[in-house]
MIDOVEX-822341 format. One line per field, with one value per residue (C-alpha): residue number from 1; residue in three letters; x negated, y, z negated. Coordinates in Angstrom, 3 decimals. Example, Ala and Ser with C-alpha at 12.3 -4.5 7.8 and 13.67 -1.06 7.14 Angstrom:
# MIDOVEX-822341
n c(1 2);
res c(ALA SER);
px c(-12.300 -13.670);
py c(-4.500 -1.060);
pz c(-7.800 -7.140);
# end
This chain:
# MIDOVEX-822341
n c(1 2 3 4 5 6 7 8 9 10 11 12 13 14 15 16 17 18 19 20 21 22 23 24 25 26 27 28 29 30 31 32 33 34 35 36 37 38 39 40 41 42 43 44 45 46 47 48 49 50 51 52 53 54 55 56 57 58 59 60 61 62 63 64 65 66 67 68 69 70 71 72 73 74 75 76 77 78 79 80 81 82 83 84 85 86 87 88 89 90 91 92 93 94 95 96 97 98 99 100 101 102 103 104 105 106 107 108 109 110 111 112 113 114 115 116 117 118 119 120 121 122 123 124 125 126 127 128 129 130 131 132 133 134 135 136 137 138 139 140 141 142 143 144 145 146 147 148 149 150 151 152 153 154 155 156 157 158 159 160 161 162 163 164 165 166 167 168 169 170 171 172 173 174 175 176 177 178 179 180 181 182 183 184 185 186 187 188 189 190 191 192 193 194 195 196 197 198 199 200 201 202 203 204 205 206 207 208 209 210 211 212 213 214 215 216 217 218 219 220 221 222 223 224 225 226 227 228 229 230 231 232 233 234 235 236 237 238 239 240 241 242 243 244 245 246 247 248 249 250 251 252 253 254 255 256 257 258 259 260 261 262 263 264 265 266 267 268 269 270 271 272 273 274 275 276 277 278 279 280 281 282 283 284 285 286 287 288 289 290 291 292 293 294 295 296 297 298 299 300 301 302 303 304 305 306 307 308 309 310 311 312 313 314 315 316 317 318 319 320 321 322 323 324 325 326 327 328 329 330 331 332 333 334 335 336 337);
res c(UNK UNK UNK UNK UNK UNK UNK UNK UNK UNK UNK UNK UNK UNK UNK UNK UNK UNK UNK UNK UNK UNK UNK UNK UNK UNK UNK UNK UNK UNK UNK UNK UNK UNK UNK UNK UNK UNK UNK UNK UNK UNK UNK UNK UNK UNK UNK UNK UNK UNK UNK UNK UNK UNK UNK UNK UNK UNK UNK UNK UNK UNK UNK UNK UNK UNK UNK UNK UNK UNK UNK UNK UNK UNK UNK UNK UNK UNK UNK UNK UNK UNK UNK UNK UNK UNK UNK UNK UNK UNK UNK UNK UNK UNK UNK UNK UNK UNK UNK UNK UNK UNK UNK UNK UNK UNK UNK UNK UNK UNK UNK UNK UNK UNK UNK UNK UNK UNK UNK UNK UNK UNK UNK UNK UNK UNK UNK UNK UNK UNK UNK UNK UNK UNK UNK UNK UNK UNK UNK UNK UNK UNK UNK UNK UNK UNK UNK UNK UNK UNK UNK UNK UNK UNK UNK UNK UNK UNK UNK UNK UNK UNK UNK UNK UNK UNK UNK UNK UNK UNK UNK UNK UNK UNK UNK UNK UNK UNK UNK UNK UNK UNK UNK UNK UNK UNK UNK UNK UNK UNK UNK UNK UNK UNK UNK UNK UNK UNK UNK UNK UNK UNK UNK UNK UNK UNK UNK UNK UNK UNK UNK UNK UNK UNK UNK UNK UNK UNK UNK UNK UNK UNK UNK UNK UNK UNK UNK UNK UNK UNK UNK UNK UNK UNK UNK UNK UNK UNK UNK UNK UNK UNK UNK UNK UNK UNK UNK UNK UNK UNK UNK UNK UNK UNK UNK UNK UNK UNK UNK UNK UNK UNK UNK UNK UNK UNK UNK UNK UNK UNK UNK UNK UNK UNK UNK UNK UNK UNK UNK UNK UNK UNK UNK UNK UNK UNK UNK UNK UNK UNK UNK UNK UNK UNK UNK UNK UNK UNK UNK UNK UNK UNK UNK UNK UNK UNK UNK UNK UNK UNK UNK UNK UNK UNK UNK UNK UNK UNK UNK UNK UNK UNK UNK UNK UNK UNK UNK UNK UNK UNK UNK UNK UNK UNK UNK UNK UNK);
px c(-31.441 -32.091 -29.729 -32.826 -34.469 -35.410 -36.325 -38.967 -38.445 -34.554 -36.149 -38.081 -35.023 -32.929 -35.547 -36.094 -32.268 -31.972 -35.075 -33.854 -30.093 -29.655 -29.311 -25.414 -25.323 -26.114 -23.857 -25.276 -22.731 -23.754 -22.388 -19.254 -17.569 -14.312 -10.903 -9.964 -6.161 -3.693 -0.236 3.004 4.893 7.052 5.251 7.004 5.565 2.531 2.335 2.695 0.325 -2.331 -2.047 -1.406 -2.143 -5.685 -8.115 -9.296 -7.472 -4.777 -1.086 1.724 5.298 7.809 11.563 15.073 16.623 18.049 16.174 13.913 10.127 10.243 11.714 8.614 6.336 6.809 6.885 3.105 2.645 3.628 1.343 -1.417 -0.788 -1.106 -3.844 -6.013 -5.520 -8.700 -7.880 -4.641 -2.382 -1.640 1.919 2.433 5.890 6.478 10.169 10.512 12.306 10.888 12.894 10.763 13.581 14.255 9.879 9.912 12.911 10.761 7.708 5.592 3.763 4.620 4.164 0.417 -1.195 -4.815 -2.337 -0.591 -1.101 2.138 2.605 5.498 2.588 3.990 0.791 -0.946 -4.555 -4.099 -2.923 -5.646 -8.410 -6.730 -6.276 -10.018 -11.685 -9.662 -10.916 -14.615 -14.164 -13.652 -10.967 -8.218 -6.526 -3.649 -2.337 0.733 1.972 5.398 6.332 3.545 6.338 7.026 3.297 2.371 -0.183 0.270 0.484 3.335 4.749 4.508 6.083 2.920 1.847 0.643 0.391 -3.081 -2.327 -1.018 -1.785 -3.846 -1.572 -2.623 -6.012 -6.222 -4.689 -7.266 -9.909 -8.996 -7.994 -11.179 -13.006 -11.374 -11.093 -14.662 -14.123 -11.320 -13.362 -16.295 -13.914 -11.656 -8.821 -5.329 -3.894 -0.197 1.716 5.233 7.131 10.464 11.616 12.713 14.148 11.713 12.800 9.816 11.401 8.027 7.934 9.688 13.029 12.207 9.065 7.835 6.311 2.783 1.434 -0.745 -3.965 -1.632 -1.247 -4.460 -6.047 -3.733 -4.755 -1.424 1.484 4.765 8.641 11.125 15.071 18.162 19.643 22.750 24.454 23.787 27.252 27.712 31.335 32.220 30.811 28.170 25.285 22.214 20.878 18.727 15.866 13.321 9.868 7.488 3.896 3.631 -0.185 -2.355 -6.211 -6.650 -4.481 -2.275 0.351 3.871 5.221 8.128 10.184 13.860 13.868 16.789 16.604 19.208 20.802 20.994 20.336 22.804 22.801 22.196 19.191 17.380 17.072 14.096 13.015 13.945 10.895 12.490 14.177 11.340 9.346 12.160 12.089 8.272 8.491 11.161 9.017 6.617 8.287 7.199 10.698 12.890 16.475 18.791 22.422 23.109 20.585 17.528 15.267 12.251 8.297 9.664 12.942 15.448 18.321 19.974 23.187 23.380 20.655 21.927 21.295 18.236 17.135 18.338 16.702 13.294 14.071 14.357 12.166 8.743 6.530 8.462 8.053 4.203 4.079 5.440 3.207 0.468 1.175 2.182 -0.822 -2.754 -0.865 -0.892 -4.606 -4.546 -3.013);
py c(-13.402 -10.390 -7.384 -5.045 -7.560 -6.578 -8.505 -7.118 -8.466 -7.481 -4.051 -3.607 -4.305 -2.046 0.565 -0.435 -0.248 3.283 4.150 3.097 3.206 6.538 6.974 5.435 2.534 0.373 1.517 2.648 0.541 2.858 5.469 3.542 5.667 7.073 7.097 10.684 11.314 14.385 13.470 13.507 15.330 12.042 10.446 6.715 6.745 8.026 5.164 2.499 3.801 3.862 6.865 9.255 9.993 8.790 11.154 10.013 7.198 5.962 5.543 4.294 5.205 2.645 2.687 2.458 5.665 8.264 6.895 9.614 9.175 12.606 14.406 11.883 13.592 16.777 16.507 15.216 18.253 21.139 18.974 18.816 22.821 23.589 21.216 22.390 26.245 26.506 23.798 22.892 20.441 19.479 18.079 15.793 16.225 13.906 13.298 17.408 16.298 19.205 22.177 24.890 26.550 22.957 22.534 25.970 24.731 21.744 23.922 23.667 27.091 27.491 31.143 31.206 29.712 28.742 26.351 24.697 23.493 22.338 20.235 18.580 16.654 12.694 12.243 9.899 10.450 13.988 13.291 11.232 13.795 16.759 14.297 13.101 16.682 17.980 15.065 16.383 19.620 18.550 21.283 19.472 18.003 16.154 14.770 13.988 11.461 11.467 9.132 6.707 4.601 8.030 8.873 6.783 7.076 8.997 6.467 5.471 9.071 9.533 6.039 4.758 2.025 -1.180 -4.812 -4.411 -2.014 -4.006 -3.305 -0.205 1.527 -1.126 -0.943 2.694 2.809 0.253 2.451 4.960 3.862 2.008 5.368 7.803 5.286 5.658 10.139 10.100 8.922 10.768 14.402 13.396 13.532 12.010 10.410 9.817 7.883 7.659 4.258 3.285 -0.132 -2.517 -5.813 -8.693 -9.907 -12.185 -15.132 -15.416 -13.585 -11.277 -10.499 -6.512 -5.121 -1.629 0.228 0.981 -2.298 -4.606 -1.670 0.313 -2.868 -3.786 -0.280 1.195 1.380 1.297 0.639 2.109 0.695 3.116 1.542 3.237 1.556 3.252 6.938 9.437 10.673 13.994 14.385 11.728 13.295 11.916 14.370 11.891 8.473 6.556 5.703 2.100 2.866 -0.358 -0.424 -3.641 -3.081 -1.217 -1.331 0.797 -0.636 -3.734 -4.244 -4.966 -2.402 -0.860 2.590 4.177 7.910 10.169 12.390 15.167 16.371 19.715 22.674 23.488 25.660 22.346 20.685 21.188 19.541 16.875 13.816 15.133 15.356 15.649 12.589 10.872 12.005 11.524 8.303 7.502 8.966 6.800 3.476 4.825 5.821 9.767 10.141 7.414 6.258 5.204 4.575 8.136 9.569 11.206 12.093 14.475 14.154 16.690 14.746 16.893 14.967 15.104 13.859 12.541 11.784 15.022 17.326 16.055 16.343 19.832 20.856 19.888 21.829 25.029 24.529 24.787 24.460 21.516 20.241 21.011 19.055 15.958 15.974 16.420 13.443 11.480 11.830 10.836 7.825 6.588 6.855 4.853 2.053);
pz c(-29.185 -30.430 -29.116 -28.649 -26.389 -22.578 -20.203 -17.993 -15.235 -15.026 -16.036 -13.293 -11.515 -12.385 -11.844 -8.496 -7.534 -9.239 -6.930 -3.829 -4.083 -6.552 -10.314 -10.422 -8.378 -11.358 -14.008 -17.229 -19.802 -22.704 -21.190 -18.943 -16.422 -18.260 -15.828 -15.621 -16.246 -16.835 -17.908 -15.875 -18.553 -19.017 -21.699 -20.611 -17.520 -18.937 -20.510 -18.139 -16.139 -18.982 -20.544 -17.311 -14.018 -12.684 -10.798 -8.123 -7.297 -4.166 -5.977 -3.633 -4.557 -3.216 -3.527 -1.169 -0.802 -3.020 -6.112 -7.382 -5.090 -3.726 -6.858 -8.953 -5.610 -6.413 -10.415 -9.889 -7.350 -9.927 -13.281 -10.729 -9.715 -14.058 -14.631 -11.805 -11.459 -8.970 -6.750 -4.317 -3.607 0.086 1.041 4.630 4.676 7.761 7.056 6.597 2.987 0.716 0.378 -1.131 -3.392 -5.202 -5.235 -6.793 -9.617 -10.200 -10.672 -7.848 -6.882 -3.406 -2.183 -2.474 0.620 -1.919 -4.414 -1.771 2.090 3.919 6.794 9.031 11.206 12.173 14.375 12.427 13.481 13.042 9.409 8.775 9.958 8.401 4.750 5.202 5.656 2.232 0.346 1.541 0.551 -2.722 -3.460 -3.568 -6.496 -4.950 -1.411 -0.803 2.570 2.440 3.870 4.972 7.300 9.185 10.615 13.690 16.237 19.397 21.839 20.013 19.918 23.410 24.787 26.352 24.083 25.852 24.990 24.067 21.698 19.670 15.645 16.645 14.189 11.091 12.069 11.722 8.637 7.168 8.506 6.824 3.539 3.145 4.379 1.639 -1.393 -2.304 -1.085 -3.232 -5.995 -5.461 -5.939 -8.078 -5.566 -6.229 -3.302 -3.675 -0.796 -0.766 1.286 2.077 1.459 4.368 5.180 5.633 8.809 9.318 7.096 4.589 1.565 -0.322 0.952 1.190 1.384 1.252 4.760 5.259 5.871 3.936 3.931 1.664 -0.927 -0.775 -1.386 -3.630 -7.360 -8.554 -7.089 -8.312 -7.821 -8.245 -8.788 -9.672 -12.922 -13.134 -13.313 -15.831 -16.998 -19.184 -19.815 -17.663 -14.616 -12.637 -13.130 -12.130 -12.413 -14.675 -13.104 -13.702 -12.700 -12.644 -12.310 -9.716 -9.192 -11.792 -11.197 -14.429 -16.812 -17.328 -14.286 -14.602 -17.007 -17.056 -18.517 -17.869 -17.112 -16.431 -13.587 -13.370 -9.957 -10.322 -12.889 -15.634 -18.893 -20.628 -18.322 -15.576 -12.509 -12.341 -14.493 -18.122 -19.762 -23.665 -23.034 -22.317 -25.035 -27.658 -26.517 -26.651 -30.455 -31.582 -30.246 -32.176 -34.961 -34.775 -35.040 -36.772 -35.436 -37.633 -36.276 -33.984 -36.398 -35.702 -38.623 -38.255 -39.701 -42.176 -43.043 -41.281 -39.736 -36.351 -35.174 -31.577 -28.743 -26.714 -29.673 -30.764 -26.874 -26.819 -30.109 -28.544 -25.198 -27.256 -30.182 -28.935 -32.106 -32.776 -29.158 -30.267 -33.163 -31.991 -28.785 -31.016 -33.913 -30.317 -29.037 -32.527 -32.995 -29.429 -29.097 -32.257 -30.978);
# end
């Protein structure tokens, strides 16, 4: 059959459903709708996810304590803050966890009330309403719930829940994610929950599990796991860990990937604090051979040699055209791939 060949009455249709229904609700598949992404500034985890952060999409963040999801939070906050100048980013800080001086070292702009809305709320319909009229206003780039397991209803808050109560707080959590999944989409607003990690204590299933109930699972896009691998020594001294992130859901790209990133403490003359970006991109232009590894040898596009992971990280920290150039030839050769 010829590929030019229309059938009329399939014609007719589609006409009929862009009458009634509105000009996208059958999609056109010569011009497909293209996921919108900006990168993390970690080009591994970049990666994984399928080649950065999605607009307009539900991510859940899911790991046991002191391994990195707030620090990862707030690393999203300050690309979101660059990439979107004209928009804001809006925090729900139930478990009061940010401190604005270590947001501000991880580059989140914090003293201007138009980039950034702040709140300590842990009244879960309140959340909800406030999270749902930002989506709407379609001026937000990014909101944050951190953490999902720590905003409950207010029955709950007050003591006075009764036995028919019972799963009011999962049903109004499924409410509202299927309410602001297709918002989200329609504005191009990120939605990033954080969730702690708990026993399963009902004896089916995996032996942990992550809060938020099964709403959160279901509607998420992609769903992150964040483990600590082991500590990050300089000198012998314990400085920060190594962190596995693992896409265990990915609606826009293959699931199940993985990457290592090193997240430092605290700010030094040698690194800052955060996920170290320069280590993750040295490492995404070794795999692909932007750089080539030989032994504890590094050698450049233009044949120059370095000695040693730490100086060839440090070289890229303070060489910026350099730092240029190999984003750039990344960026060729990955979309080639």
């Amino acid at each position: 059959m010829s590929k030019n060949y229309k059938n009329e009455k399939l014609v007719l249709l589609r006409n009929q459903f862009k009458k009634d229904f509105g000009e996208g609700f059958i999609t056109d598949l010569d011009n497909p709708i293209k996921i919108k992404r900006i990168s993390s500034g970690l080009l591994k985890l970049d990666e994984i996810l399928g080649g950065g952060i999605p607009l307009g999409k539900p991510i859940t963040v899911y790991a046991e304590y002191s391994c990195g999801k707030t620090t990862l939070a707030t690393t999203f906050a300050a690309k979101f803050q660059q990439a979107f100048p004209n928009k804001a980013i809006a925090i729900f800080d139930s478990e009061s966890a940010y401190e604005f001086d270590r947001m501000n070292e991880l580059g989140v702009i914090i003293d201007n009330e138009d980039r950034l809305f702040y709140s300590t709320e842990t009244a879960l319909e309140k959340n909800f309403d406030a999270i749902d009229a930002m989506v709407e206003s379609g001026e937000f780039s990014l909101i944050i719930i951190d953490s999902i397991d720590n905003i409950t209803i207010d029955k709950i808050k007050n003591g006075s829940i009764e036995e028919n109560d019972m799963g009011l707080e999962a049903k109004k959590r499924k409410q509202f994610f299927k309410k602001i999944k297709p918002k989200l989409a329609q504005t191009d607003t990120t939605l990033l929950i954080i969730a702690q990690i708990y026993a399963n204590t009902t004896g089916y299933g995996k032996a942990k599990i992550f809060g938020g109930g099964n709403s959160v699972r279901f509607q998420s896009s992609i769903i992150i796991e964040l483990a600590k691998l082991e500590p990050l020594e300089k000198n012998k001294v314990e400085v920060g860990i190594v962190v596995k992130a693992k896409t265990q859901k990915n609606q826009t790209y293959k699931p199940f990937e993985t990457c290592n990133l090193d997240l430092f403490f605290e700010t030094t003359k040698e690194w800052k604090a955060g996920y170290d970006e320069m280590a993750s991109m040295l490492q995404a232009c070794v795999e692909l051979a932007i750089i080539k590894k030989g032994g504890a040898w590094y050698t450049l596009p233009n044949g120059e040699k370095i000695q040693g992971e730490e100086r060839m990280i440090a070289l890229l920290k303070q060489d910026e055209k350099l730092k240029k150039e190999l984003l750039n030839e990344y960026i060729k050769t990955y979309g080639e791939k």
